[in-house]
N, C-alpha and C positions, 0 to 999 in steps of 0.2 A: 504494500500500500504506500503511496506518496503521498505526501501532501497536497500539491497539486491537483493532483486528483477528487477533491474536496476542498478548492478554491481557499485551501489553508497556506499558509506561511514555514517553509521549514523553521524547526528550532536552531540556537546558536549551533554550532560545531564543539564538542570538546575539547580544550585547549589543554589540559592536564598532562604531565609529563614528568616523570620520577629523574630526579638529578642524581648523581653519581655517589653522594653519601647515603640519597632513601634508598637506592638500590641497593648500595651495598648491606645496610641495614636488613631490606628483605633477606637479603641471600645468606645473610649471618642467623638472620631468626628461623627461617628455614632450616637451615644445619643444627641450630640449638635446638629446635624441637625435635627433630629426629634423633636426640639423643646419642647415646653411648654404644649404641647396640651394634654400629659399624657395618660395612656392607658385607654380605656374604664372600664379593669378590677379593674381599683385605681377609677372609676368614673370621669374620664378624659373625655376628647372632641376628642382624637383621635390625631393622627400626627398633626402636627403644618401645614399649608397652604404651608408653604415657603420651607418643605423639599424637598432636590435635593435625597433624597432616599427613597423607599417606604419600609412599616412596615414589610413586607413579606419579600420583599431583605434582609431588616437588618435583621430579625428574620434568615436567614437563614445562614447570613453570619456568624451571631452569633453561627448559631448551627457546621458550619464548624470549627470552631474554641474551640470549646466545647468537639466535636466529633474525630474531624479527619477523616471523613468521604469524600468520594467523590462526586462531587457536584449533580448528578444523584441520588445518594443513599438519597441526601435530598430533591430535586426537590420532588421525588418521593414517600415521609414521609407517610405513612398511620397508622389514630389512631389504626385503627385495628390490628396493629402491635406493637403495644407497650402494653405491660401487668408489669403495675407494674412501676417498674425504668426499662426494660430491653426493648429495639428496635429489632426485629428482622429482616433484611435486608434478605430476602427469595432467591433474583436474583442480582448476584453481580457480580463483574468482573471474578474472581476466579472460579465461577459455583460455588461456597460453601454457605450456607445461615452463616449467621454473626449475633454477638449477640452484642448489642452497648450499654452500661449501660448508665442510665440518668443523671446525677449529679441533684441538686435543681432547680440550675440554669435552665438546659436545659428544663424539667419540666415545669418550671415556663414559656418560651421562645410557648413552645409546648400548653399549655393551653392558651397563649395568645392569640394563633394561631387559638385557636377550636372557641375562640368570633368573627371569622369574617368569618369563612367558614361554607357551608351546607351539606358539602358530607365529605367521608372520608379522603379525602386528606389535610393532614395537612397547604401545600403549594397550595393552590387551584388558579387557571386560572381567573382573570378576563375578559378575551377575549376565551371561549372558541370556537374550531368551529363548536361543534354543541350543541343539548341540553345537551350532555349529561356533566356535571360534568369532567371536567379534572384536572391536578396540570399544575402549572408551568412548561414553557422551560424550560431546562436544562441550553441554554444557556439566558436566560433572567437571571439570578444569575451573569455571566461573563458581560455583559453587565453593570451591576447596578454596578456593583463593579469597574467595569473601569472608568464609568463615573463618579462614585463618588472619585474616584482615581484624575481623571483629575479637579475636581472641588474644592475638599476639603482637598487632600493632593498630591500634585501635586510639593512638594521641597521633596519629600520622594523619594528613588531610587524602580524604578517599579516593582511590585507585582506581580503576578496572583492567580486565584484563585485555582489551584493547591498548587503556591506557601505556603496558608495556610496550605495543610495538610502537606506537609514537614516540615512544623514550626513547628506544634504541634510533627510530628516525632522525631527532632531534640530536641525541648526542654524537652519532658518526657525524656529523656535519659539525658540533663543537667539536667534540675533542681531535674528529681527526682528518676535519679539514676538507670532508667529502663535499661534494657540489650537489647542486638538487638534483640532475639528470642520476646520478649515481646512487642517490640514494633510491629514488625511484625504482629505475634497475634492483638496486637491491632489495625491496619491497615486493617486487612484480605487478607493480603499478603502470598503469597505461596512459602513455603521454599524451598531455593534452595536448600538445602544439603540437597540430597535422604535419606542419611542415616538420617540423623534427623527426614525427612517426617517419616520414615519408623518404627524407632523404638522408637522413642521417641514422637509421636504424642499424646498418651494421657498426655504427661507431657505439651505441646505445647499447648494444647486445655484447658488448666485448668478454667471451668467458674468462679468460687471465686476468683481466682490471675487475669484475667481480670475483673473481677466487680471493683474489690479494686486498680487497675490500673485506668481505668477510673476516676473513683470517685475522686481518689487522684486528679487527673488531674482536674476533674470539681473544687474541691475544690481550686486548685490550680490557675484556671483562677478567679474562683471567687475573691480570696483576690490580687492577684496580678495584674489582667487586668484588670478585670470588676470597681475593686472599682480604680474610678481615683480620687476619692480625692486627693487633694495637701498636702505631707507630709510635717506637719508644725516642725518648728526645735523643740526638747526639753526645755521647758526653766528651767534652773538652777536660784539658790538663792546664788549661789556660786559665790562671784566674784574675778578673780585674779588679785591680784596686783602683778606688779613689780618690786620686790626687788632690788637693787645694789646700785652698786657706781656709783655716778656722773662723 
């Protein structure tokens, strides 16, 4: 349904967008709720008893934030889709299939993933409704992450999980400098300037300048969200004194 269509007025657009300390925040209370229990992959016991979110959720929210991807695009994850570092998204908003490079990280998030499913789907169904092998809701992702919203950071000003991909939008372009056409590409968003579509599509499409996009990016969360260590100050052997008059 459109607005238009009922001689209505679209609403504003949401402008909301998590900066690089709320994210890292997420990704820190994420890890603290999952507790001690470590992964099966480290030889771990699995999520801790008392997490208010499950390892799928997190793995996934994780990959939104990695990716930039739409939350369908990862409900939807199939191993059989990824060759190498590269995801290919076959059915996507656009009608266009999409190529999503993997950073380490995500990699590492995605294999995690293959120790606790039996089928292809990366995101697999614990309730499915028949025998057959399903992935997760689409909206069981927006649920997990509300809830864990309302429970664990809850003095933060409110999210959604779109809100992620516009973060990741918004900061490849702060922090590293990408340009709009670029990020778009990395989106798999379809350009509005015809003439752009038109004659400049192979320059738009480039797979190396998005591998090395992404990548940046994975790397990028990696040292700056993912690791929440507490920066401890430098310590100096320098001490200054003082000098003057009394």
């Amino acid at each position: 349904l459109r607005p238009k269509d009922f001689g209505a007025s679209a609403g504003s657009p949401r402008e909301r967008w998590l900066t690089v300390p709320e994210l890292r925040r997420l990704w820190k209370a994420i890890d603290e709720d999952l507790g001690s229990g470590g992964s099966l992959a480290a030889g771990g016991r699995g999520v801790s008893r008392h997490a208010t979110i499950s390892l799928p959720a997190a793995n996934a929210i994780k990959l939104l934030i990695l990716t930039g991807c739409r939350r369908g695009e990862v409900a939807n994850m199939r191993f059989s889709h990824i060759r190498d570092d590269m995801w290919t998204i076959p059915d996507t908003k656009n009608g266009r299939p999409h190529s999503v490079f993997l950073s380490r990280q995500a990699k590492a998030l995605i294999d995690e993933q293959a120790l606790y499913v039996n089928g292809d789907f990366v995101f697999e169904s614990d309730r499915p409704k028949s025998d057959v092998i399903e992935p997760i809701l689409v909206d069981s992702i927006t649920r997990a992450l509300r809830r864990f919203i309302s429970r664990s950071l809850s003095d933060m000003e409110p999210f959604t999980v779109h809100d992620l991909r516009r973060s990741v939008a918004t900061l490849v372009g702060i922090e590293l400098d990408a340009g709009p056409l670029e990020i778009e590409h990395m989106l798999n968003h379809q350009i509005s300037d015809k003439l752009l579509r038109t004659y400049q599509a192979g320059a738009l499409r480039n797979p190396e300048k998005l591998r090395q996009l992404f990548l940046r990016w994975g790397k990028f969360v990696e040292e700056k969200i993912a690791n929440t260590a507490e920066v401890q100050e430098e310590v100096s052997n320098v001490i200054h004194v003082p000098f003057g008059k009394k």
